[in-house]
Every structure is written in C-alpha cells, then in structure tokens.
ZAPA-931619 format. One record per residue (C-alpha): x, z, y; residue number from 1; residue in one letter. Coordinates in steps of 0.2 Angstrom, whole numbers, plus 5000, padded with zeros to 4 digits. Layout:
BEGIN
SITE;east;up;north;pos;code
SITE;X;Z;Y;NUM;A
...
This chain:
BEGIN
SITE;east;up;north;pos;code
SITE;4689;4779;4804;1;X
SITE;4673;4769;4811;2;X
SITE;4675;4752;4819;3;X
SITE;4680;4755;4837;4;X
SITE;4680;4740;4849;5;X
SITE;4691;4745;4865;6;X
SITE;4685;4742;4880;7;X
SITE;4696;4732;4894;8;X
SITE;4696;4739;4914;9;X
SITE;4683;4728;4919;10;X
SITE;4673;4720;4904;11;X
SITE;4656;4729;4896;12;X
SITE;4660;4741;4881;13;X
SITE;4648;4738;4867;14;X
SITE;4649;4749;4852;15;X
SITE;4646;4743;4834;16;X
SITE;4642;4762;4829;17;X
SITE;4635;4776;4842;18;X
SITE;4646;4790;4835;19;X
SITE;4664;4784;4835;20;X
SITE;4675;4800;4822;21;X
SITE;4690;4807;4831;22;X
SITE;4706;4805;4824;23;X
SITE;4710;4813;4806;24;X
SITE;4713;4831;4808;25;X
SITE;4732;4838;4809;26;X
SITE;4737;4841;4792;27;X
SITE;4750;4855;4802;28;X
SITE;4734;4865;4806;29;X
SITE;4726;4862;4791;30;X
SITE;4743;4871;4783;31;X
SITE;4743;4887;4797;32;X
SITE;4726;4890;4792;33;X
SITE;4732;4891;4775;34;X
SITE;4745;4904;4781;35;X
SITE;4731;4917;4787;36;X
SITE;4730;4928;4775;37;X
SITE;4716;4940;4769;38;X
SITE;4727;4955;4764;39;X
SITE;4739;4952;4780;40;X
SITE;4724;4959;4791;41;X
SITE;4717;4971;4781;42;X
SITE;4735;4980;4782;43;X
SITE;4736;4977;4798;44;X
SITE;4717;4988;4801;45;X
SITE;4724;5002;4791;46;X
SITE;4739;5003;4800;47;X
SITE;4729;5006;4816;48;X
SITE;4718;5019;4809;49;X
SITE;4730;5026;4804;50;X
SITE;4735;5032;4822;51;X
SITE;4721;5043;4823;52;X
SITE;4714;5037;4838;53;X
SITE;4719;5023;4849;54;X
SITE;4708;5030;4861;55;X
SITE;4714;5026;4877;56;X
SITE;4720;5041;4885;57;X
SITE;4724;5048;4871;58;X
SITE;4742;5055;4864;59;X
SITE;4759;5041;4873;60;X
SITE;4773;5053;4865;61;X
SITE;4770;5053;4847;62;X
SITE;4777;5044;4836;63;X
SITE;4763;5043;4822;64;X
SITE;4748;5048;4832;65;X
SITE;4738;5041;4848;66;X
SITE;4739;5026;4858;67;X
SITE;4756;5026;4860;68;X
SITE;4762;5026;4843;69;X
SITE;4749;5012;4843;70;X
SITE;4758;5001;4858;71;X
SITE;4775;5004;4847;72;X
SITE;4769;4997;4832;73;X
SITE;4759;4982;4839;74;X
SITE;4775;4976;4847;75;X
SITE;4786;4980;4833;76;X
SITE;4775;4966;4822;77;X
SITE;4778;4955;4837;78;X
SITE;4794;4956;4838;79;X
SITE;4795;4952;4816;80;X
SITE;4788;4936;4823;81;X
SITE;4801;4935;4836;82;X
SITE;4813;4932;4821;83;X
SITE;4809;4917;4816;84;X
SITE;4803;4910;4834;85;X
SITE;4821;4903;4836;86;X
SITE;4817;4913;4854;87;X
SITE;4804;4906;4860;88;X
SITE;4792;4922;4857;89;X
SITE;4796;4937;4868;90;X
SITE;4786;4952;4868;91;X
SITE;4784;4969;4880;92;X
SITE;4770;4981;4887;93;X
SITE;4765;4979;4901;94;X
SITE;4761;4996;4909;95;X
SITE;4754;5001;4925;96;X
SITE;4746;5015;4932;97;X
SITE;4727;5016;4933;98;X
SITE;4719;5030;4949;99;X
SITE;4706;5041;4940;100;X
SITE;4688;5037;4942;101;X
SITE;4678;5052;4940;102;X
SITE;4669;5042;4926;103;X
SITE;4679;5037;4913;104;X
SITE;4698;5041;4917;105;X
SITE;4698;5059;4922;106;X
SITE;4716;5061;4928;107;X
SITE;4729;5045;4935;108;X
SITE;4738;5037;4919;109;X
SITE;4748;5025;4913;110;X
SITE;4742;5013;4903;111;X
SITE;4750;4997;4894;112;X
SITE;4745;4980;4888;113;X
SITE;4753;4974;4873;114;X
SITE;4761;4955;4876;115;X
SITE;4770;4942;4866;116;X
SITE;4774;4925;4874;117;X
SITE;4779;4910;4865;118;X
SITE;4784;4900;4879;119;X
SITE;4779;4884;4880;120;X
SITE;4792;4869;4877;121;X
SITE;4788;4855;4890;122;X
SITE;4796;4860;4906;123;X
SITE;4783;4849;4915;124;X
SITE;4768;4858;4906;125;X
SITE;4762;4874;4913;126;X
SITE;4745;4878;4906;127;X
SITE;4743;4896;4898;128;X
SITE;4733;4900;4883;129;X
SITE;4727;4918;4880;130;X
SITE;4721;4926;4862;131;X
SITE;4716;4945;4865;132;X
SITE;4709;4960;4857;133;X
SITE;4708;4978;4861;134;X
SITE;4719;4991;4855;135;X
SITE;4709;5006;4861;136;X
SITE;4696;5015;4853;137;X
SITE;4682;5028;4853;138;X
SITE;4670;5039;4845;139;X
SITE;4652;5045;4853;140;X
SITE;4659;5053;4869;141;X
SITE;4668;5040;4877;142;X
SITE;4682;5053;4883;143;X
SITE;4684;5060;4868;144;X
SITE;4704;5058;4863;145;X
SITE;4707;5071;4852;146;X
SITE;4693;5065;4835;147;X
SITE;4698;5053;4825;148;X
SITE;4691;5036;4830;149;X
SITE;4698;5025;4816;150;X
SITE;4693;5007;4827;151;X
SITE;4692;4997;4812;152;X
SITE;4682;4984;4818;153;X
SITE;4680;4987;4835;154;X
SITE;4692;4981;4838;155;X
SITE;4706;4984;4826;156;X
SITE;4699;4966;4818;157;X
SITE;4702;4957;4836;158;X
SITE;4720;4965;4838;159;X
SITE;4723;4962;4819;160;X
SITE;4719;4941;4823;161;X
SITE;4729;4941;4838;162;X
SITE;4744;4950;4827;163;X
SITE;4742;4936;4814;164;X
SITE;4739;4923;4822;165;X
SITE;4757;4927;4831;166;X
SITE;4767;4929;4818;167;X
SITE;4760;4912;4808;168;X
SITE;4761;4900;4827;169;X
SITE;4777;4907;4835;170;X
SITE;4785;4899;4821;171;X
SITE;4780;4883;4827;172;X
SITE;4785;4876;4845;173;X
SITE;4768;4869;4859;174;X
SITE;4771;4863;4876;175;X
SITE;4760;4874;4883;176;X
SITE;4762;4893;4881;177;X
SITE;4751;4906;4871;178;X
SITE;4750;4923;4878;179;X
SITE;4744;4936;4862;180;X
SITE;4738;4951;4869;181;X
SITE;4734;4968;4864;182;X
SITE;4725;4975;4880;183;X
SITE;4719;4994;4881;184;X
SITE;4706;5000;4891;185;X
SITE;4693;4990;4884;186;X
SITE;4682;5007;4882;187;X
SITE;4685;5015;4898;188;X
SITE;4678;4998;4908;189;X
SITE;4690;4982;4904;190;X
SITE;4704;4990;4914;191;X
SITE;4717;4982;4902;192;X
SITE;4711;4966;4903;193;X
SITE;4706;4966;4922;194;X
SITE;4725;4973;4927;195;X
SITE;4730;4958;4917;196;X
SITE;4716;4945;4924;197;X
SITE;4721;4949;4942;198;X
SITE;4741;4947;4937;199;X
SITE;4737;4930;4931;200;X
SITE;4726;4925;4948;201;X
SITE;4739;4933;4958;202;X
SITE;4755;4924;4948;203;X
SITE;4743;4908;4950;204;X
SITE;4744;4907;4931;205;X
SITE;4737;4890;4924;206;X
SITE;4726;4898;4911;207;X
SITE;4715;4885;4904;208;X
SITE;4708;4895;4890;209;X
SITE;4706;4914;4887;210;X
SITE;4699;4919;4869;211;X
SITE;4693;4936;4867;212;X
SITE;4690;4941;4851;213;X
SITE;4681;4959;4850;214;X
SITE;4670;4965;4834;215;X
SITE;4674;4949;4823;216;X
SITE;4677;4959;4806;217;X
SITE;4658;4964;4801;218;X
SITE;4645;4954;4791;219;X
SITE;4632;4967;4787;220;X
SITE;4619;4970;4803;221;X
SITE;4612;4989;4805;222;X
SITE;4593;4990;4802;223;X
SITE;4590;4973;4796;224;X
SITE;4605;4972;4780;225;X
SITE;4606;4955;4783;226;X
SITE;4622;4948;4777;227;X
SITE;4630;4934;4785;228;X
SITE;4650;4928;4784;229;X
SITE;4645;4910;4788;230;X
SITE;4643;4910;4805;231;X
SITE;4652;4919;4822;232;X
SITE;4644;4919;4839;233;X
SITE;4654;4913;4852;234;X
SITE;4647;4920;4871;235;X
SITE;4650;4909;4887;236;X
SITE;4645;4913;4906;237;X
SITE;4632;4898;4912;238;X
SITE;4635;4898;4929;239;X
SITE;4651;4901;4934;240;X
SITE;4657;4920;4943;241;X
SITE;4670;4913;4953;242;X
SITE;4663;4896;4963;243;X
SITE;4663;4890;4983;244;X
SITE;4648;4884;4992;245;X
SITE;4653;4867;4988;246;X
SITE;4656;4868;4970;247;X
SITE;4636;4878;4968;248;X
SITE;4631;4863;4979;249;X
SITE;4638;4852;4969;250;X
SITE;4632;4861;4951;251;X
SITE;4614;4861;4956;252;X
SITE;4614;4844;4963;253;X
SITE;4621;4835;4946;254;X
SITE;4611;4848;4935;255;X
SITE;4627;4858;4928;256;X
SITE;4621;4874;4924;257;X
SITE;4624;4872;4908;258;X
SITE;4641;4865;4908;259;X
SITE;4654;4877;4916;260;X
SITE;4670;4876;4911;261;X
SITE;4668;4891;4900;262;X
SITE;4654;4882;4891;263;X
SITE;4664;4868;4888;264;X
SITE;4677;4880;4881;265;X
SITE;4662;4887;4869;266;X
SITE;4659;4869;4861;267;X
SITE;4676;4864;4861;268;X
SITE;4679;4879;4848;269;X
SITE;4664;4873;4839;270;X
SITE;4669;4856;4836;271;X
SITE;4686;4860;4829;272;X
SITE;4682;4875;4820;273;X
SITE;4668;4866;4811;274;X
SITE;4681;4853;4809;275;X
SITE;4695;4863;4803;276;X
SITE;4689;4877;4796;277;X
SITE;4678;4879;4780;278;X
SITE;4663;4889;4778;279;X
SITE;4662;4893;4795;280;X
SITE;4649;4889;4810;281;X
SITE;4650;4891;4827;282;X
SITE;4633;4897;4836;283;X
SITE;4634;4895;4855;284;X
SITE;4625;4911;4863;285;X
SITE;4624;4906;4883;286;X
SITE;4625;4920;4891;287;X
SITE;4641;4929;4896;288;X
SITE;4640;4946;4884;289;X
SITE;4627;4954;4875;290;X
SITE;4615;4968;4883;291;X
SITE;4621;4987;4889;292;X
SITE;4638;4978;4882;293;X
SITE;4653;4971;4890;294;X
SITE;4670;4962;4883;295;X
SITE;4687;4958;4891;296;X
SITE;4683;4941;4894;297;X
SITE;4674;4945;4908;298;X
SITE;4688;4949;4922;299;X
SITE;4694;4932;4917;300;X
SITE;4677;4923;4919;301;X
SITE;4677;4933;4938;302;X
SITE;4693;4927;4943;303;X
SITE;4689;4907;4938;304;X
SITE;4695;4905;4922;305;X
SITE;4687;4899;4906;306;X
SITE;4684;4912;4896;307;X
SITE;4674;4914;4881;308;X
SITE;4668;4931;4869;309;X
SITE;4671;4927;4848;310;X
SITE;4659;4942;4841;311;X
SITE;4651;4945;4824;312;X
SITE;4635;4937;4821;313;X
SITE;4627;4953;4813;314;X
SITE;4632;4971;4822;315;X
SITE;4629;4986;4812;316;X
SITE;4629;5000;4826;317;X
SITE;4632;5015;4814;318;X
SITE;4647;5008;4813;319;X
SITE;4651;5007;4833;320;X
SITE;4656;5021;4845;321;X
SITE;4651;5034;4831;322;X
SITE;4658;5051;4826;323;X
SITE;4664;5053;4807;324;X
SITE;4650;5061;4798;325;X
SITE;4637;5058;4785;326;X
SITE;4616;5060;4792;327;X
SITE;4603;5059;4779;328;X
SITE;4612;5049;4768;329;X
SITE;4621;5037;4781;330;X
SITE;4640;5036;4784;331;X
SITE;4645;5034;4800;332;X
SITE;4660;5028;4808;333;X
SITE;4672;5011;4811;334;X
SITE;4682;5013;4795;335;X
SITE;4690;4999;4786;336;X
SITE;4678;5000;4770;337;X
SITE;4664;4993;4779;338;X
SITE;4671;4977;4784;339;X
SITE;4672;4959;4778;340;X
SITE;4690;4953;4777;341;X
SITE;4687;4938;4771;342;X
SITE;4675;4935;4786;343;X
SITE;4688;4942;4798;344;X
SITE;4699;4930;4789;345;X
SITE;4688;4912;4794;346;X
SITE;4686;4921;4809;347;X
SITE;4705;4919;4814;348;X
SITE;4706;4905;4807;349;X
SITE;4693;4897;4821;350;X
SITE;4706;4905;4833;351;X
SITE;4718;4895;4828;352;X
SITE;4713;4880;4827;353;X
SITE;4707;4882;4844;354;X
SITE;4724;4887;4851;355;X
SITE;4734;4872;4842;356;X
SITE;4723;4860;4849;357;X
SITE;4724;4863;4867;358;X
SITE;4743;4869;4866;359;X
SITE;4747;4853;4858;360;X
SITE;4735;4841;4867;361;X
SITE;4739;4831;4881;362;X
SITE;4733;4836;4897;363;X
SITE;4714;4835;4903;364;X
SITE;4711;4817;4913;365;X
SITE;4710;4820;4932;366;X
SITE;4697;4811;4943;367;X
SITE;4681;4811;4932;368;X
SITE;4668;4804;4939;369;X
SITE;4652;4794;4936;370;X
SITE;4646;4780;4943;371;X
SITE;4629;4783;4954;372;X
SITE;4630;4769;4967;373;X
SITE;4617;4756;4957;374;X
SITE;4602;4759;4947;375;X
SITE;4604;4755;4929;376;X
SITE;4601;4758;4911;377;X
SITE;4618;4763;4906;378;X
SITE;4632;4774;4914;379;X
SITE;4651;4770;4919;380;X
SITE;4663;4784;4919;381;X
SITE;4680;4781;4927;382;X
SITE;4696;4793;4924;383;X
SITE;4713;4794;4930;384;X
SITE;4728;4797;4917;385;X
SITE;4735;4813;4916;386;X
SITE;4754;4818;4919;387;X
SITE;4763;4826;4903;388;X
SITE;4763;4822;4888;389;X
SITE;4758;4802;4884;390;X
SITE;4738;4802;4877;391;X
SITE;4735;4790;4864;392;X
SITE;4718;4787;4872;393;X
SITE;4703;4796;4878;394;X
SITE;4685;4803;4870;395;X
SITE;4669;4801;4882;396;X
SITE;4655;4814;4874;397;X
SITE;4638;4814;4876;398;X
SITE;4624;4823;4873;399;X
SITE;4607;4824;4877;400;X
SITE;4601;4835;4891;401;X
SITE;4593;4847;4880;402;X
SITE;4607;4848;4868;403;X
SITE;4616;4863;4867;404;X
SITE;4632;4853;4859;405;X
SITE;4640;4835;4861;406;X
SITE;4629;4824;4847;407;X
SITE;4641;4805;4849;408;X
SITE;4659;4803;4853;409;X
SITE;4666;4786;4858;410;X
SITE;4685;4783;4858;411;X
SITE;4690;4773;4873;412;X
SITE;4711;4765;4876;413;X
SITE;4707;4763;4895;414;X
SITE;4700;4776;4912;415;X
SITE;4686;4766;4913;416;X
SITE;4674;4764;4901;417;X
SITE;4653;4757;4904;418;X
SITE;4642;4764;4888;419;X
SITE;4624;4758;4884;420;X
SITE;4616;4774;4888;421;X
SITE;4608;4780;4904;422;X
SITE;4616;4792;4915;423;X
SITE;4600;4798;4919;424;X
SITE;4593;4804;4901;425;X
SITE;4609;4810;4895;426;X
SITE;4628;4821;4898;427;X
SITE;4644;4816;4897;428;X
SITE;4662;4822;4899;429;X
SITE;4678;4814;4896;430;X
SITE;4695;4822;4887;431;X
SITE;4710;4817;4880;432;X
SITE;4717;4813;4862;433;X
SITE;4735;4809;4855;434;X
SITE;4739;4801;4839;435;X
SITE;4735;4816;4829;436;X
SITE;4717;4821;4835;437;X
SITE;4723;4835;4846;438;X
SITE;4710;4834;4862;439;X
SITE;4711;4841;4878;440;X
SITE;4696;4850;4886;441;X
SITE;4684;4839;4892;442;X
SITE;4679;4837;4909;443;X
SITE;4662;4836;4916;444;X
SITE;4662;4820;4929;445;X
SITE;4655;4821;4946;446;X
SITE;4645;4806;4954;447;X
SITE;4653;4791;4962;448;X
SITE;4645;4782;4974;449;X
C-alpha cells in the first residue's frame, strides 16, 4: 500500500501521494470468481431452450414445455444450491395474477417470479441485494406463445448469471441478504419485475442495490461485425424517477445530476470489476435504457431504489425478438450458437464481485456533508459512523466535475477529514472500508454551513 498519513479530528490532513490504493483485494472473491464456470452457463442456456418457449404466457402445465416447465426447473437448480447453504438459501415462485390489458396480455393470468434468498447473517443488518434476469421469451410477434423462441441470449444469459451466481455464493454466509431472481414478464412490459419492485416499496425493503442483468451473452454487433468481449455497458438513470421537492431543490442547487444514487451504483461496479476481474471493462452509459427498449431495472429506479441495466456492448439484432428462419443467406433467431460463453462468463463474474462487496461491507457512513461556510482552497468533509458491522476506516473519492468516474481515492481513520483540493473544482463522496477492502457505497455529501 501507498504511504497514508491519518488524519486526526481537528488537524489539517496532508497527503504524501494524491491517490491513496484501497486495501488488497479479497482473495475469497478472487476464489468465487474462480468457481464461475464457462461450461456451467452454457448448460444452463440449453436447458432453457430446450423449453420451447419461455414465452410468458405460454404453456404452466407441462412438464417439458412452456414457461412453466421453465419456473420448475429454474427453482430446482436453486434448490441444488439450497444444499449446501447450511439453510440459509430458500427458494419459491412468487405468483400473482396479472388483469389483461388489451395489448400485450390478452386474457387474466398467473404469472410467477422465480426467487431464492440467502438470508443475510447479521440480525442488525437489513440491506437487500437483488441480481435478476428474465425468464421469458419471444419471437417477432410479441404474443406469439406457441413458436419456438429459444431466448438464448435474451435473456437466458442473464437468468443463467443469476443461477450461477447462486449456487457458487449461497455456499458462502454475508450480513446482508441477496435476493436471485428470475422475473417473467419482461417482454409483455416489465410486469415481473414491477410486481416485485412494488412488493419491495410496500414490505419497505432496504434494497440498496438491484442489478439487472439482460442480453450480457453476445459479442458480435449486427451490421457492423464488430467483436468485442472486453468491455460490458452498464446503464444508470441521471436524475433520479422517484425524488420530493426538496431532494430536486437540493440536486440542482449542489450540481448532482450526475450523481444519483444509481450512478454511484454504476461506478461502484466499475471499480471493483476492474479490480477483480480480468480482461473486463466497465463503460458507464448515463442514461437509464437504450432507445425504443426498456429492462427490469426500471420499476425499481421508479420506486427509489438504485438500480442499474448490465447489457452487451455490441447487440446483433438478428438475433433479438426474431422468428427461426434463414433470409438471403442470414440465420435468424436467439440460439445458443451464436453467443460468447466466455464473455457471459467475465460478465457474471462483474456480478459477483459487485454483490460480495456490498453484502460483506460495512454499512454506508450517515451524515455526509461538506463544509461551505468559509471560502477556501480546499474542502472538509465530515461523516458520522455507521451502526453494524465495525469499518476499519473510511475512503473520500474525488473526481473532477467532468469526469465520468472517481480519479483519486484517500483512505482516512476519522469522520472528519480536510483535503487540499477545492470543493469548488472538484466531487466528492465518502464510503466505508473494512480490513479486507470491501467498501460500502459512497455517499454524495451535501453542504454544511
């Protein structure tokens, strides 16, 4: 590590170095990342096309065929990792009944979300994590449920992640808890995920982090045949869906439309996925979803919880929403030969470092603020501890204001801490470490006068 000199309640902090490293990474990370395994989720995508289609409203009382076979099997694999959970993963779907629409459910259904919990082990902790993908699927017509829609990629990739990803962390314990879901729906207007989005609001879940993780199997772009595995977009809402009068005062007056708390999800996962995993680079998209496209984050952004989109880099579109069939030379159709395993793999893997971080972090500081009341060249932040879990100290981050990701990172013992840098040219925001590097999400401090 970098020399660090600590800073004490009330003396000036000078740094020897601008950029002070986190602590060392988590060699337990390091080894569940090792554990995701290439051929694991390429079984896992031929297993779901298998079904057919997973189309939504498609066949609940087979047992090889149609959506409901689908739901059976998804909780079957998560029930495997049950096993060896020493019963701290659960799992269940989660039906309810949807009114039809006249667009894109013709008739009232029952539909089912897919859910595994590992409940978290600190009694005192109750932040929620949740990894998803959808199960559904879908050809040209989007109420179509009798051809075969194999949704390999879309999203059999995202729902083959989440599987994994289960199965390799329930055999570990976190304080917090990690919800893998499964959500259907997806196709016929997010009604999975907005079923599940409003159960959260309403149960007054403590989500702090919802991962969506749709199309993340592809490396080859339509039209262009650019290939790239090296690099997976993650989308993030700027200003925030869900925010009172206050809180918009307060955003514009202090210049954050840049840092809502799903954007700070956003560059959290590129840090640690640039930290953890290899070959892989996160590029920030700020904006909330991709045009004429939507994704299941999105009923969690609305109901005030950060929520981020993980999607390929490049899209090849002959592969989307297509009927099977060959047109002047050109196969179309999702189906498993035309994705990237070892890119879905790396993709996962980001994932997963993500999750382990936050679930085994302490707990965000409380009471960020800034110091505004004098005119100066450098900026004091002050925070108060969080409850939980002990931290072993605190990172302040900064960036300029143009930056689309924090450049320096100081490690500071106390809640208070004044840095050489003016608050006026740059950004800051303040989280908390323990011993092993695992950081909470930073918070954005607000002005102290």
């Amino acid at each position: 590590m970098k020399k660090t000199i600590f800073y004490s309640v009330f003396a000036f902090l000078f740094f020897t170095q601008a950029s002070i490293s986190q602590v060392a990474e988590d060699p337990e990370i390091k080894k569940m990342i090792s554990e995701i395994k290439t051929e694991n989720l390429e079984a896992t995508i031929l297993k779901l096309v298998s079904f057919g289609t997973r189309h939504t409203l498609s066949d609940t009382k087979s047992k090889t065929k149609g959506v409901g076979a689908a739901q059976q099997w998804v909780k079957s694999e998560f029930d495997k990792a049950a096993l060896e959970s020493g019963g701290r993963l659960t799992s269940t779907i989660d039906y309810f009944t949807v009114k039809a629409d006249g667009k894109r459910v013709a008739v009232d259904s029952q539909l089912g979300n897919v859910m595994a919990t590992l409940k978290g082990t600190d009694p005192t902790d109750n932040r929620v994590l949740i990894i998803s993908g959808h199960l559904d699927s879908r050809v040209t017509d989007v109420m179509n449920v009798k051809s075969d829609a194999p949704g390999a990629n879309d999203d059999g990739s995202g729902v083959a992640a989440v599987i994994e990803l289960a199965k390799v962390m329930s055999k570990r314990s976190f304080p917090a808890t990690i919800i893998f879901v499964a959500v259907v729906g997806e196709e016929q207007g997010l009604i999975g995920a907005r079923h599940l989005a409003e159960l959260a609001k309403s149960s007054n879940w403590n989500i702090i982090a919802m991962l969506n993780n749709d199309m993340i199997g592809n490396s080859l772009s339509s039209g262009t045949n650019l290939r790239d595995n090296t690099q997976i977009r993650v989308f993030s809402e700027t200003t925030p869906y869900l925010e009172t009068e206050e809180e918009a005062k307060m955003r514009k007056a202090i210049s954050r439309d840049n840092d809502s708390p799903s954007r700070l999800l956003a560059r959290y996962i590129k840090t640690v996925t640039e930290q953890y995993v290899d070959q892989l680079k996160v590029k920030l998209v700020y904006r909330n979803d991709r045009f004429l496209r939507g994704g299941d984050h999105t009923p969690f952004s609305q109901n005030g919880f950060a929520a981020v989109r993980f999607c390929e880099m490049n899209e090849n579109f002959d592969h989307q929403h297509q009927d099977l069939r060959t047109e002047n030379n050109i196969k179309y159709g999702d189906l498993p030969e035309f994705m990237d395993f070892e890119y879905l793999r790396k993709n996962a893997c980001s994932n997963l470092a993500t999750l382990a971080n936050l679930a085994w972090s302490p707990k965000s500081p409380a009471n960020v603020g800034i110091e505004v009341k004098n005119l100066s060249n450098s900026s004091t932040l002050v925070w108060s501890a969080p409850d939980g879990k002990a931290q072993y100290g605190y990172q302040i981050l900064m960036r300029e204001t143009s930056s689309s990701h924090w450049e320096k990172t100081f490690f500071i013992k106390d809640t208070k801490a004044e840095i050489p840098y003016s608050k006026d040219n740059y950004f800051f925001a303040v989280q908390t470490v323990d011993a092993l590097g695992h950081a909470s999400l930073p918070i954005f401090p607000v002005p102290i006068k």
